[in-house]
PQR file with spaces between the fields and no chain letter, atoms N, CA, C, O and H, PARSE charges and radii, in Angstrom:
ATOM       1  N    UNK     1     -18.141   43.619  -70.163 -0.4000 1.5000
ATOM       2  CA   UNK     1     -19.179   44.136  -69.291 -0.0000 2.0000
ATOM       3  C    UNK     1     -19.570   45.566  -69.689  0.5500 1.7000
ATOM       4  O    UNK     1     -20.721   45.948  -69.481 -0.5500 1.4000
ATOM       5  N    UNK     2     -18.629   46.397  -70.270 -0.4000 1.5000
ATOM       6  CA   UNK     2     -18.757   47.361  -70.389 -0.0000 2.0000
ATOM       7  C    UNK     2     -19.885   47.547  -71.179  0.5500 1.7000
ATOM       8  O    UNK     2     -21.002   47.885  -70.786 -0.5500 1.4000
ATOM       9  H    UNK     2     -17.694   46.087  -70.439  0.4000 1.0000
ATOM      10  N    UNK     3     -19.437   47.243  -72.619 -0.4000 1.5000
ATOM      11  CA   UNK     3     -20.408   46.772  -73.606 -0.0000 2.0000
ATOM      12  C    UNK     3     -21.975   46.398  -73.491  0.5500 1.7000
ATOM      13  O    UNK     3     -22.844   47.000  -74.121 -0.5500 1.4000
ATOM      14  H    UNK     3     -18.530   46.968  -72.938  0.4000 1.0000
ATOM      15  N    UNK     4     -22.175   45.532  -72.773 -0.4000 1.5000
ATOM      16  CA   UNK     4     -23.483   45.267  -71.764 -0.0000 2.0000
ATOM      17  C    UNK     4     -23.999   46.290  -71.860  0.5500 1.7000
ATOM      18  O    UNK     4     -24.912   46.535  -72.649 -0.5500 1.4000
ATOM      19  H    UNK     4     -21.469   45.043  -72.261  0.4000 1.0000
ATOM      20  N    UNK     5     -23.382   47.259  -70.877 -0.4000 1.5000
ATOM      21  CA   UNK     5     -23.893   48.403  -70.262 -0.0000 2.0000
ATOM      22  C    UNK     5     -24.731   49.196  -71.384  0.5500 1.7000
ATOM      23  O    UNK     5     -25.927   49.472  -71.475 -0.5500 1.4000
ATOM      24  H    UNK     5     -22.641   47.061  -70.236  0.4000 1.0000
ATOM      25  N    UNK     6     -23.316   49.514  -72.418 -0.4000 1.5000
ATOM      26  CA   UNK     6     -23.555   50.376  -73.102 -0.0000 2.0000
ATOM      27  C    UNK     6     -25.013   49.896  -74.214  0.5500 1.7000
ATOM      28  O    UNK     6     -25.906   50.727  -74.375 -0.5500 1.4000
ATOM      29  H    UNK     6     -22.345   49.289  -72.344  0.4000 1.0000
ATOM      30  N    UNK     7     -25.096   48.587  -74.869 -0.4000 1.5000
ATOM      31  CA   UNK     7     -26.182   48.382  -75.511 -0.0000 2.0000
ATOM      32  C    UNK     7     -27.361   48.393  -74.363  0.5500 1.7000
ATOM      33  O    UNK     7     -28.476   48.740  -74.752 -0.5500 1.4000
ATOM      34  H    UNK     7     -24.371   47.911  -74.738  0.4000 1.0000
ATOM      35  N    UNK     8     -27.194   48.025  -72.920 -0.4000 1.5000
ATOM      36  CA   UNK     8     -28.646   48.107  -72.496 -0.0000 2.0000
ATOM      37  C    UNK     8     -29.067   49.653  -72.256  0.5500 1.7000
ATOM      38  O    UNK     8     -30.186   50.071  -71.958 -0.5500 1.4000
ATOM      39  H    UNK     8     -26.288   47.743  -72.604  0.4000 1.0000
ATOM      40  N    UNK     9     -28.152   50.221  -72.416 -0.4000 1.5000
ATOM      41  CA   UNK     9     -28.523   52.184  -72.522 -0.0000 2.0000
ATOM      42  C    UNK     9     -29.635   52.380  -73.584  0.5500 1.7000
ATOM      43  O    UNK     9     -30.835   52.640  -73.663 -0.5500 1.4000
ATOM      44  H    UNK     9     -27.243   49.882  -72.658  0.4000 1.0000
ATOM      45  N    UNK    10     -28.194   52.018  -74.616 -0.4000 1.5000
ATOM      46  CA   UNK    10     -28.873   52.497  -75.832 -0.0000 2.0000
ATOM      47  C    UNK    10     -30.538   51.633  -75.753  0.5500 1.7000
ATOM      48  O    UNK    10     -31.562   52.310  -75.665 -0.5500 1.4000
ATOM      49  H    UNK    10     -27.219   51.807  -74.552  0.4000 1.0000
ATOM      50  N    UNK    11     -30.576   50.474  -75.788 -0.4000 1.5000
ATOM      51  CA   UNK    11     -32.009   49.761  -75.846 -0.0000 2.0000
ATOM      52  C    UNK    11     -33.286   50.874  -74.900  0.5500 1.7000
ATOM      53  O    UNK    11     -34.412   51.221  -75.258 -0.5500 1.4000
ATOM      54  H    UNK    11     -29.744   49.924  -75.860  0.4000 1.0000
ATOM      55  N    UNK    12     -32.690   51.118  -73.908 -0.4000 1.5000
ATOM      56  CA   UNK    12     -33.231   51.479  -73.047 -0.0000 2.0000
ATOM      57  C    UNK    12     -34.032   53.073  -73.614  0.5500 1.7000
ATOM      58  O    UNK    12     -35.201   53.449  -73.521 -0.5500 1.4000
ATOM      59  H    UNK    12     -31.776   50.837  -73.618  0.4000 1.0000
ATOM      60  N    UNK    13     -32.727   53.774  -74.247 -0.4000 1.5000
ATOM      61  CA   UNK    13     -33.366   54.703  -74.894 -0.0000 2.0000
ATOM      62  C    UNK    13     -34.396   54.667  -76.067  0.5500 1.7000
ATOM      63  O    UNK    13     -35.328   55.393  -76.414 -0.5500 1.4000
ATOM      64  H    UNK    13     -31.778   53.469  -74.322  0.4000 1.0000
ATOM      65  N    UNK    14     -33.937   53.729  -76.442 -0.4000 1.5000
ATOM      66  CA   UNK    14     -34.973   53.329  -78.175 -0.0000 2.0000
ATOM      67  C    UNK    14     -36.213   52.847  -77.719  0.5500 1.7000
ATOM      68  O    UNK    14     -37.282   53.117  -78.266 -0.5500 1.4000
ATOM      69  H    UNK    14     -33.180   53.140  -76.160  0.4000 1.0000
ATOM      70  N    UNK    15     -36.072   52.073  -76.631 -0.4000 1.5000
ATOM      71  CA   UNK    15     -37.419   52.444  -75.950 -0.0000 2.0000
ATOM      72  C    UNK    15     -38.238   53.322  -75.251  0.5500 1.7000
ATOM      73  O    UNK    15     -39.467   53.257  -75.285 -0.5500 1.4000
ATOM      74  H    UNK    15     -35.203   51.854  -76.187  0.4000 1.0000
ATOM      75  N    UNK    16     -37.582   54.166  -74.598 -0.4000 1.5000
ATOM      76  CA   UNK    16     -38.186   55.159  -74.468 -0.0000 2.0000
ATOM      77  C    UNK    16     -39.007   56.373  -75.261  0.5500 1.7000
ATOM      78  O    UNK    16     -39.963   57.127  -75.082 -0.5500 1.4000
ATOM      79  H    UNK    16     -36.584   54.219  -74.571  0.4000 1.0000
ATOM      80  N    UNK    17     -37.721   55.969  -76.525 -0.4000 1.5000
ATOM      81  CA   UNK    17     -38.543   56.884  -78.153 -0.0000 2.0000
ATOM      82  C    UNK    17     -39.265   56.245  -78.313  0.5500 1.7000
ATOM      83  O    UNK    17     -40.095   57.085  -78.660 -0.5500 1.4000
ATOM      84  H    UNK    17     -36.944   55.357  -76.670  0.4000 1.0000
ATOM      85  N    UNK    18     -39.765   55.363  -78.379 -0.4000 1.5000
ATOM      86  CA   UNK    18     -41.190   54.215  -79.235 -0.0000 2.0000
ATOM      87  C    UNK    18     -41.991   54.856  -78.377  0.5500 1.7000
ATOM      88  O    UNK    18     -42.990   55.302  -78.941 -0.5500 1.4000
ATOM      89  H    UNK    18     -39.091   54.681  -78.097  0.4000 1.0000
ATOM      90  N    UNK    19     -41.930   55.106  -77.052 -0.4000 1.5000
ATOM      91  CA   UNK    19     -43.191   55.511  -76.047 -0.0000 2.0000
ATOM      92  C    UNK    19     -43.817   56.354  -76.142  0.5500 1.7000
ATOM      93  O    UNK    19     -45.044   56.450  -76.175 -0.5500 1.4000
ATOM      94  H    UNK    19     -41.119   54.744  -76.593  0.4000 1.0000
ATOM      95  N    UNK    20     -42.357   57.699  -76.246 -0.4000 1.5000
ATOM      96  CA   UNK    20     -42.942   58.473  -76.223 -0.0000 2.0000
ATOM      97  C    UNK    20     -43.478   59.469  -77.406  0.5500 1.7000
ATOM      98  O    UNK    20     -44.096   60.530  -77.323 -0.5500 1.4000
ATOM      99  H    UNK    20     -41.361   57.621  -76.219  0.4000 1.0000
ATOM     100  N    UNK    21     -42.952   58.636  -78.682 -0.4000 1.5000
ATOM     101  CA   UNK    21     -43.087   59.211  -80.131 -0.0000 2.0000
ATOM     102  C    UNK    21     -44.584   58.325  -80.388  0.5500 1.7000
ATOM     103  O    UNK    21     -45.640   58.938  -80.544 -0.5500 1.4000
ATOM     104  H    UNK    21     -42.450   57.774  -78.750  0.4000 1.0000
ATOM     105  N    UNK    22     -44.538   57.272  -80.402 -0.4000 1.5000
ATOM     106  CA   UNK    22     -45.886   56.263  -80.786 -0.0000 2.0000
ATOM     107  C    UNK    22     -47.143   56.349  -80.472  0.5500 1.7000
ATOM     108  O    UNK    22     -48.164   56.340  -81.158 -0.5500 1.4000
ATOM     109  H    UNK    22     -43.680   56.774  -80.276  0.4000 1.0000
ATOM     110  N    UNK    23     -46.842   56.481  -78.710 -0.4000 1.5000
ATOM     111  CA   UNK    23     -47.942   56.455  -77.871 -0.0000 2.0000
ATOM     112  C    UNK    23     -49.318   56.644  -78.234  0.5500 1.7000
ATOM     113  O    UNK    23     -50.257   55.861  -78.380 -0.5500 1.4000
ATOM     114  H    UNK    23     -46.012   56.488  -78.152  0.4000 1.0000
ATOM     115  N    UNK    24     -49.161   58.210  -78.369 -0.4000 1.5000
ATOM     116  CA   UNK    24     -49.929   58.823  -79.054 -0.0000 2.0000
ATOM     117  C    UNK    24     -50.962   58.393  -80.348  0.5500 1.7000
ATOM     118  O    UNK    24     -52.186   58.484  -80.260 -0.5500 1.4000
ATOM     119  H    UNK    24     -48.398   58.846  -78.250  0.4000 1.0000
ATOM     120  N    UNK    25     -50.370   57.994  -81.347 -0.4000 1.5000
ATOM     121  CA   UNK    25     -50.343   57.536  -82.331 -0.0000 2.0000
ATOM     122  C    UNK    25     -51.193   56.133  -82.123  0.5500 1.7000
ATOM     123  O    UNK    25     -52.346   56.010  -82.535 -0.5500 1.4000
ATOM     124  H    UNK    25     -49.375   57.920  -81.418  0.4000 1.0000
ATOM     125  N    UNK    26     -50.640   55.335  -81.591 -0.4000 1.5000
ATOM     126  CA   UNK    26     -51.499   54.159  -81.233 -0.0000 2.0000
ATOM     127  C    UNK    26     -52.577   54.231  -80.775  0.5500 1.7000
ATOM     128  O    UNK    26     -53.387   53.410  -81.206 -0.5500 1.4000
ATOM     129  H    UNK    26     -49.703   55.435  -81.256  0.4000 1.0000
ATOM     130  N    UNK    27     -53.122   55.367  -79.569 -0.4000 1.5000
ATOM     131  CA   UNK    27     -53.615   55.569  -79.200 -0.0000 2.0000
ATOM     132  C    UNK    27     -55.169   56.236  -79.774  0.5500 1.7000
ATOM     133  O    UNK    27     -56.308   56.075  -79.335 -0.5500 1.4000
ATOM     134  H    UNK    27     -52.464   56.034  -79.218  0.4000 1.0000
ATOM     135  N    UNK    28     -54.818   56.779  -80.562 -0.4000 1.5000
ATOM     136  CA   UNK    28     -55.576   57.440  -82.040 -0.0000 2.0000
ATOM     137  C    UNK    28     -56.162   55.981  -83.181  0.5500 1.7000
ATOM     138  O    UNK    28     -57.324   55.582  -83.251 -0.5500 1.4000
ATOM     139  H    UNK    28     -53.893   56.910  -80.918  0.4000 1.0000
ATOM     140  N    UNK    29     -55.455   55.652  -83.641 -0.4000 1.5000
ATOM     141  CA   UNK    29     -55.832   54.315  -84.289 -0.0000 2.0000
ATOM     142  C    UNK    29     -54.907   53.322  -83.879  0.5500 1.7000
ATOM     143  O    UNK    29     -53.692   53.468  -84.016 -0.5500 1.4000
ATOM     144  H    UNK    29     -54.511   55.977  -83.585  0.4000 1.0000
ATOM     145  N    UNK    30     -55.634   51.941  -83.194 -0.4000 1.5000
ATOM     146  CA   UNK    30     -54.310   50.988  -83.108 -0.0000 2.0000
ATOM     147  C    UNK    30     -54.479   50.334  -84.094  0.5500 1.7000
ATOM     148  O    UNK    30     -53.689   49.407  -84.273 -0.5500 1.4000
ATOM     149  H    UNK    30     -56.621   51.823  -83.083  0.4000 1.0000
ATOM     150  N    UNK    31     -55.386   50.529  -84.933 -0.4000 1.5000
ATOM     151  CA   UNK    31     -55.610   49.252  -86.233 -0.0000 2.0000
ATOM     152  C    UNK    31     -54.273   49.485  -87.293  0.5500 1.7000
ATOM     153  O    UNK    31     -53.486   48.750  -87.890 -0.5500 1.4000
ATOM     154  H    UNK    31     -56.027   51.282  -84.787  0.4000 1.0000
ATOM     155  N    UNK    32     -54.542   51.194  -87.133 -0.4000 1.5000
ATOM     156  CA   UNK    32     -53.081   51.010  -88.237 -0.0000 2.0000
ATOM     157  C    UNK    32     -52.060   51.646  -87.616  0.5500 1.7000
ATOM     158  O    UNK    32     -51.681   52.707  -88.111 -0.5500 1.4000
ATOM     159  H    UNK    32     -55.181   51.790  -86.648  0.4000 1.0000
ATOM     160  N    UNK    33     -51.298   51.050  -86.211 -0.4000 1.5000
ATOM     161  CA   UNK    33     -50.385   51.638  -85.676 -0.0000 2.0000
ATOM     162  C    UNK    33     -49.437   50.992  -86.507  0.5500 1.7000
ATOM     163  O    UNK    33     -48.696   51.675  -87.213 -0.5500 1.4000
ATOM     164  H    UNK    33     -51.606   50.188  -85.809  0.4000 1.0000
ATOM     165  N    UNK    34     -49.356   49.461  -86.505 -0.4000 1.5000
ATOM     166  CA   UNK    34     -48.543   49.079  -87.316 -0.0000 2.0000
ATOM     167  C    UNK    34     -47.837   49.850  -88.406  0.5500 1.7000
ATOM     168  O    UNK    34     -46.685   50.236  -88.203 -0.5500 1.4000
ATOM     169  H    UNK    34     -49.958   48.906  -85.931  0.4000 1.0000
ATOM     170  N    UNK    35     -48.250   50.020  -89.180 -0.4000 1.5000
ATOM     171  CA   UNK    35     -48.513   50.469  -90.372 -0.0000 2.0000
ATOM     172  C    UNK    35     -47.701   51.881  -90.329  0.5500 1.7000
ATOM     173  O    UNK    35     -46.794   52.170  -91.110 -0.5500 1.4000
ATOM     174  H    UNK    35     -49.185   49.707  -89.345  0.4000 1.0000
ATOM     175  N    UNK    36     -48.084   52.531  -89.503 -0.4000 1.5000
ATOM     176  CA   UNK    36     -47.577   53.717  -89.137 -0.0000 2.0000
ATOM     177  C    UNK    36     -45.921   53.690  -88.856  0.5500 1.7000
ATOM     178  O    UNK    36     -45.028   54.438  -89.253 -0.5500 1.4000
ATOM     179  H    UNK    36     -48.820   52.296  -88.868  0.4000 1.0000
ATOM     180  N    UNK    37     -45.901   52.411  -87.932 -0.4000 1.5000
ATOM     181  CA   UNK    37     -44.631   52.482  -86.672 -0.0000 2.0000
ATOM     182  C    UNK    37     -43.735   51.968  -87.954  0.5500 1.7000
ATOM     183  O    UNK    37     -42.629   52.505  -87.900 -0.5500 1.4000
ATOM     184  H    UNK    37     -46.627   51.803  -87.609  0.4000 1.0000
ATOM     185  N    UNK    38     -43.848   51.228  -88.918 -0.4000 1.5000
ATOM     186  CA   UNK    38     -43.349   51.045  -89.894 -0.0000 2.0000
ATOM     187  C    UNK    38     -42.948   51.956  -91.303  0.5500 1.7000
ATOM     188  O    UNK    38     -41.953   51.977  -92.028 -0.5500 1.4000
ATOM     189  H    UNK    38     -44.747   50.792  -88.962  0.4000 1.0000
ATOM     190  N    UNK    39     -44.216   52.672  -91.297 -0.4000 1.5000
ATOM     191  CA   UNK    39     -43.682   53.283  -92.801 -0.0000 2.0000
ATOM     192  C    UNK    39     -42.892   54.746  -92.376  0.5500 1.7000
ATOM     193  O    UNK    39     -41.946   55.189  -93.027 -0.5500 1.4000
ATOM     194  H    UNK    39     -45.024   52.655  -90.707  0.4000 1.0000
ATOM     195  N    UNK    40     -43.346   55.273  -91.408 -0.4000 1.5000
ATOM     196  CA   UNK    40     -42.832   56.489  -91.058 -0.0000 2.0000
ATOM     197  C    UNK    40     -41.073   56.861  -90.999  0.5500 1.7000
ATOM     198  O    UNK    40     -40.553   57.764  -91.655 -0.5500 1.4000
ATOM     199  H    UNK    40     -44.115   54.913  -90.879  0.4000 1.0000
ATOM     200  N    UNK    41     -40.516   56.154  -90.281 -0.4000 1.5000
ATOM     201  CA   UNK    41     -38.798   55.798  -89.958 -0.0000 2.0000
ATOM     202  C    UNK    41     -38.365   55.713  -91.568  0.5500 1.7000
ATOM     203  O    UNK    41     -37.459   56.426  -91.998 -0.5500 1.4000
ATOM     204  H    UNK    41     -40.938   55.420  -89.748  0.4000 1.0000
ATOM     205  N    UNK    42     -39.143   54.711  -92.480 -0.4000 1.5000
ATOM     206  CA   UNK    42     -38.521   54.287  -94.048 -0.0000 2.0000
ATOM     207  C    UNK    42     -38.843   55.537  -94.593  0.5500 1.7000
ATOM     208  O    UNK    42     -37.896   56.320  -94.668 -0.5500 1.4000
ATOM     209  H    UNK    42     -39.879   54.131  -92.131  0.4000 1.0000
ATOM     210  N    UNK    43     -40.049   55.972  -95.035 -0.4000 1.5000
ATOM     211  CA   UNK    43     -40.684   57.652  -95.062 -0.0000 2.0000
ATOM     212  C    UNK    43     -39.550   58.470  -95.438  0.5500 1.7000
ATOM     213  O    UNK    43     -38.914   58.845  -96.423 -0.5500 1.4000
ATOM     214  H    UNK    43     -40.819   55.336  -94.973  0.4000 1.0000
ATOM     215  N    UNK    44     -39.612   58.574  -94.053 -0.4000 1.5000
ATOM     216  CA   UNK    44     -38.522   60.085  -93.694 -0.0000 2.0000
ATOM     217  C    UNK    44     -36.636   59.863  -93.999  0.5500 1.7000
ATOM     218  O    UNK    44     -35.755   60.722  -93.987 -0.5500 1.4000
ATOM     219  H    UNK    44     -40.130   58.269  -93.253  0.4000 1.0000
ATOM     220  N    UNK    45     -36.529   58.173  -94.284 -0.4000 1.5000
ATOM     221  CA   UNK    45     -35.462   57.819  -94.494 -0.0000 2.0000
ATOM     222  C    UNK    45     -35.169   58.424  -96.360  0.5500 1.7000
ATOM     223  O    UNK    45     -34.251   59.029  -96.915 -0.5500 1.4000
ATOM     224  H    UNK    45     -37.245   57.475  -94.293  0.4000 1.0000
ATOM     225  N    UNK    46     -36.463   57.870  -96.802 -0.4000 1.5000
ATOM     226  CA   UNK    46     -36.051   57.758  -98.300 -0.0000 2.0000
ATOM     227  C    UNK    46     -36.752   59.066  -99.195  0.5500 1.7000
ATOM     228  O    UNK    46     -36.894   59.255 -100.403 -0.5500 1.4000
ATOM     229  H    UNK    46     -37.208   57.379  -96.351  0.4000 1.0000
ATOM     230  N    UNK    47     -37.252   60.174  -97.493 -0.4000 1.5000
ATOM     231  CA   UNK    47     -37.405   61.079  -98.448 -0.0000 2.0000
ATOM     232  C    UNK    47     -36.325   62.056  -98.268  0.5500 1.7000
ATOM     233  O    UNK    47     -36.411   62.946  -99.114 -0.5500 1.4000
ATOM     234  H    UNK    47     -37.137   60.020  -96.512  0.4000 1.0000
ATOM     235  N    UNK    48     -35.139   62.232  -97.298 -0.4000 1.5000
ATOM     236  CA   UNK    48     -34.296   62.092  -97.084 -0.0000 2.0000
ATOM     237  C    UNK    48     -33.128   62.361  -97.887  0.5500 1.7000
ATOM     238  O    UNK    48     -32.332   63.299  -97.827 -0.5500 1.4000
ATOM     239  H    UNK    48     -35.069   61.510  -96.611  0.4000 1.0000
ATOM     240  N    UNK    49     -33.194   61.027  -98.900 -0.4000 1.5000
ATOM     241  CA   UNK    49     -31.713   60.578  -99.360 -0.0000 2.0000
ATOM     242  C    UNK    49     -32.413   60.987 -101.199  0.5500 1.7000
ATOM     243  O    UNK    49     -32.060   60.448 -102.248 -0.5500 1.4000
ATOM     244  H    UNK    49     -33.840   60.265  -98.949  0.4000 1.0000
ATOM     245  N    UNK    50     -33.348   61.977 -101.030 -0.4000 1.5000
ATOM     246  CA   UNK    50     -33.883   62.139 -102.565 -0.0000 2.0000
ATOM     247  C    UNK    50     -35.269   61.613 -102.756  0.5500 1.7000
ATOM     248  O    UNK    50     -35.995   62.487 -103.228 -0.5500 1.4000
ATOM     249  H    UNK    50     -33.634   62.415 -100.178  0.4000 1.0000
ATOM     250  N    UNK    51     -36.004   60.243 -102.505 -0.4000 1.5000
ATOM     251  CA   UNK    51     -36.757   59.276 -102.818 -0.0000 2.0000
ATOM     252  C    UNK    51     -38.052   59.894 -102.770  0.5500 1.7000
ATOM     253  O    UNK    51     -38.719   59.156 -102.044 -0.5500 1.4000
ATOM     254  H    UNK    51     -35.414   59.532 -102.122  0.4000 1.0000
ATOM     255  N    UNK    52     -38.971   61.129 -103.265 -0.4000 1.5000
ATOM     256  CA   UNK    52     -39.700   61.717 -102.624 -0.0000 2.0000
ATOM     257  C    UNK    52     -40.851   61.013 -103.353  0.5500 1.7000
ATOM     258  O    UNK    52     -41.913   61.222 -102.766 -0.5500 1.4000
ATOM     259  H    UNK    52     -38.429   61.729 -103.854  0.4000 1.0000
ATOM     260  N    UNK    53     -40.998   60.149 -104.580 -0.4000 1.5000
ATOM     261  CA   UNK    53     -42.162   59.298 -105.021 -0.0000 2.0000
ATOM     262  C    UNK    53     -42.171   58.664 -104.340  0.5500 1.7000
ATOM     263  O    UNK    53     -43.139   58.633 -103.581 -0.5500 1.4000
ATOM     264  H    UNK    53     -40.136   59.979 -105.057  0.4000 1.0000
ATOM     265  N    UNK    54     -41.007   57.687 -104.173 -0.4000 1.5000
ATOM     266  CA   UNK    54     -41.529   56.856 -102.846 -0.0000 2.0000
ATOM     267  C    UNK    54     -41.661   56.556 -101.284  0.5500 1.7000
ATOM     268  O    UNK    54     -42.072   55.597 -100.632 -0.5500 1.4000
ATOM     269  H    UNK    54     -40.220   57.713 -104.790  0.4000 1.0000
ATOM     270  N    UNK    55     -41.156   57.743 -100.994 -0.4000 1.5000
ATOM     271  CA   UNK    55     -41.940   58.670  -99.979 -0.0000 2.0000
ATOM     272  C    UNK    55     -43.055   58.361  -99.746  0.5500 1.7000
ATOM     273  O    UNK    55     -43.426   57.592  -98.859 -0.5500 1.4000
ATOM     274  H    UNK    55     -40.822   58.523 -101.524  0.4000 1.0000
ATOM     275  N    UNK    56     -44.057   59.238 -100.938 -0.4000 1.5000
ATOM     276  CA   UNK    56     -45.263   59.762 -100.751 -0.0000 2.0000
ATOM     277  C    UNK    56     -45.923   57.652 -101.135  0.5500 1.7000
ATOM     278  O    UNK    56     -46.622   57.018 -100.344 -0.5500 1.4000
ATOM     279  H    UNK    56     -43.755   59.863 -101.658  0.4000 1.0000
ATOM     280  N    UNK    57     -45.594   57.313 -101.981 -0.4000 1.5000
ATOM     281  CA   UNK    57     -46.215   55.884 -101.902 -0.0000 2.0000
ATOM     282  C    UNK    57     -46.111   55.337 -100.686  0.5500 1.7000
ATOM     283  O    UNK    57     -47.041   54.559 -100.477 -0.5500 1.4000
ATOM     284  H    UNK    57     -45.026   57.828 -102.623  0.4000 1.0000
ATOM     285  N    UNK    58     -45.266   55.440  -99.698 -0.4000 1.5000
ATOM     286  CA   UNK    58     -45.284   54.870  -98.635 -0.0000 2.0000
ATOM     287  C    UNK    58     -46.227   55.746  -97.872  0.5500 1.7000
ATOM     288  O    UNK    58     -46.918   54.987  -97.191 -0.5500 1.4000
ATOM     289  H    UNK    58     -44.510   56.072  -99.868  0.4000 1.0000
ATOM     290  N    UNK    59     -46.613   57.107  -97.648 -0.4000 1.5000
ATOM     291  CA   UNK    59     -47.264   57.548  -97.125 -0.0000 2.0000
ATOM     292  C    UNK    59     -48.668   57.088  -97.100  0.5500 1.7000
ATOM     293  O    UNK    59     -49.491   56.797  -96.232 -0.5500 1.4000
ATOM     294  H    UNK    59     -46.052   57.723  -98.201  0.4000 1.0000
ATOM     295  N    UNK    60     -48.614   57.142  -98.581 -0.4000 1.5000
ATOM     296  CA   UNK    60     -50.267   56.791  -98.666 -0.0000 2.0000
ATOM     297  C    UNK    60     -50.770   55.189  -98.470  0.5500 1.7000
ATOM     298  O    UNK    60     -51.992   55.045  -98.457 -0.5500 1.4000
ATOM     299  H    UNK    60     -47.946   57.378  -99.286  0.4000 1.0000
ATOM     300  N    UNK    61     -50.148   54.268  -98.353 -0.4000 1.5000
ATOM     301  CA   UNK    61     -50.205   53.311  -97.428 -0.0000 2.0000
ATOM     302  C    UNK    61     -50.073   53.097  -96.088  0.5500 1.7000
ATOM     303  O    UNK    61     -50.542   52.130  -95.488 -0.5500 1.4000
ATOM     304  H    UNK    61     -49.155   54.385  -98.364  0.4000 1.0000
ATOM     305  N    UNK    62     -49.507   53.894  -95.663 -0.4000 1.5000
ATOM     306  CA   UNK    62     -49.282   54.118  -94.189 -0.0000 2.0000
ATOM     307  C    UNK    62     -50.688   54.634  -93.675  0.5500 1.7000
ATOM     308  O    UNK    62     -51.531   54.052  -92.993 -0.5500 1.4000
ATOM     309  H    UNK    62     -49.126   54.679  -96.151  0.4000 1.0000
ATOM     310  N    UNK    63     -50.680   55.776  -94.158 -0.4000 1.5000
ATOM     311  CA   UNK    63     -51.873   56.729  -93.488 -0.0000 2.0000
ATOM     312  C    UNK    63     -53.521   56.547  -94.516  0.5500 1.7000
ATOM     313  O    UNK    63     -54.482   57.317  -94.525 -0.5500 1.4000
ATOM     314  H    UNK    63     -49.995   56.249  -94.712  0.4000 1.0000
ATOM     315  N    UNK    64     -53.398   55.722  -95.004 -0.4000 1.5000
ATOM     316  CA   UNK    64     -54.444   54.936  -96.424 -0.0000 2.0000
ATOM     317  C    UNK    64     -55.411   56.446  -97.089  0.5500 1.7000
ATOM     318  O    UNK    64     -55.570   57.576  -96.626 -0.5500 1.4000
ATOM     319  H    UNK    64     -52.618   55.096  -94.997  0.4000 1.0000
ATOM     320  N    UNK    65     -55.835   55.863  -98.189 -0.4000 1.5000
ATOM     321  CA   UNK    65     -56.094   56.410  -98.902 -0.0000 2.0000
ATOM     322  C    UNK    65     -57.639   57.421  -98.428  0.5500 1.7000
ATOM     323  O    UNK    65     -57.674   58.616  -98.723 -0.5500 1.4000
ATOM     324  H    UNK    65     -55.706   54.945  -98.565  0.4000 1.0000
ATOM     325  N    UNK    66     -58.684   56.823  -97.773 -0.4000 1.5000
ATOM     326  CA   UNK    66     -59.589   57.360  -97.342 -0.0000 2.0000
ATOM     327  C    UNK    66     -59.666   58.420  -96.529  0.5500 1.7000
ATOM     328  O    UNK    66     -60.695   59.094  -96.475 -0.5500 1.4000
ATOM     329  H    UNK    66     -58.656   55.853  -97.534  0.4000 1.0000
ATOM     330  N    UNK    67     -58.189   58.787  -95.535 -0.4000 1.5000
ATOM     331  CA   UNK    67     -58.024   60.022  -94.951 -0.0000 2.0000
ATOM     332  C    UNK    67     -57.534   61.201  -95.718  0.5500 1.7000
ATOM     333  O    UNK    67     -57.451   62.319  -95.210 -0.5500 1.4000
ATOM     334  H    UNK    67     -57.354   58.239  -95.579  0.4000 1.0000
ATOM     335  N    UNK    68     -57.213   60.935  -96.939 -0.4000 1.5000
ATOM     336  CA   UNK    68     -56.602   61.940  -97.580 -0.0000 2.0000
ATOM     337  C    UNK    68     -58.019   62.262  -98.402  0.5500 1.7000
ATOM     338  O    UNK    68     -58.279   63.462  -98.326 -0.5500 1.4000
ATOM     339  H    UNK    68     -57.280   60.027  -97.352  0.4000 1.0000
ATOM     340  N    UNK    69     -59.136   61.399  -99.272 -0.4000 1.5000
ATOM     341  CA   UNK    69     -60.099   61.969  -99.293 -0.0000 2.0000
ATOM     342  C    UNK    69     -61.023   63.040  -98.436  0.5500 1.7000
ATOM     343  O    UNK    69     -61.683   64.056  -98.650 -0.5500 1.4000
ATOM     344  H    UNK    69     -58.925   60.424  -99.333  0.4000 1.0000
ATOM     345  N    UNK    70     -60.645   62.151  -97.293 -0.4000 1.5000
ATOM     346  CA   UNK    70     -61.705   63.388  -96.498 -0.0000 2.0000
ATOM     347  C    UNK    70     -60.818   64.307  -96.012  0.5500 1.7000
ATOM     348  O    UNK    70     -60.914   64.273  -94.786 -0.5500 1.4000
ATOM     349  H    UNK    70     -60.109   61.325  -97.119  0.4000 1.0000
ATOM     350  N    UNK    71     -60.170   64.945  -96.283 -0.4000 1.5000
ATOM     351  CA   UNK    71     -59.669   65.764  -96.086 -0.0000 2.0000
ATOM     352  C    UNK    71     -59.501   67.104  -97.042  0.5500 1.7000
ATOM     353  O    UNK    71     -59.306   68.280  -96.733 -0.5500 1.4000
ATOM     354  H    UNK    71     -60.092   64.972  -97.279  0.4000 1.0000
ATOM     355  N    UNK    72     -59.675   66.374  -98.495 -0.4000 1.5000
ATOM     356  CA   UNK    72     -60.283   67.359  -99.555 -0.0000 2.0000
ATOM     357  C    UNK    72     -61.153   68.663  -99.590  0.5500 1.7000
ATOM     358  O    UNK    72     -61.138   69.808 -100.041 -0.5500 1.4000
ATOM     359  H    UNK    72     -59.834   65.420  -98.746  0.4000 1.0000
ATOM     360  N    UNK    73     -62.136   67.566  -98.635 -0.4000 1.5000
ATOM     361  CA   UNK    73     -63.723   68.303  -98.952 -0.0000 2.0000
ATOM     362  C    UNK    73     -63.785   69.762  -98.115  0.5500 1.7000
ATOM     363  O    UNK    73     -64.794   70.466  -98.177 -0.5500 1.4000
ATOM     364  H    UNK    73     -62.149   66.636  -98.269  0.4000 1.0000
């Protein structure tokens, strides 16, 4: 029982981070929230542990290529 407890905490909290980290985010574009809610966590994982090419390859799929153009100019 204890156990119970303790994973419906933790769940409880990991949901609360999706809310209140995402929200936002979704809220801005939901087309590529996906995209986002996915590459970001791997991102920051594998830039992290060294991985900083593929990092940035994941970035630029995540956040696609056309925002980083306009952002040039």
């Amino acid at each position: 029982m204890t156990e119970f407890i303790i994973i419906l905490i933790i769940v409880i909290l990991f949901v609360g981070f999706l809310y209140w980290a995402y929200l936002p985010d979704y809220r801005r574009n939901p087309k590529e929230f996906w995209r986002t809610l996915i590459g970001m966590p791997i991102g920051m994982l594998l830039g992290g542990i060294g991985f900083r090419d593929l990092n940035e390859q994941i970035r630029k799929w995540a956040v696609g290529e056309k925002n980083e153009k306009e952002t040039e100019k």
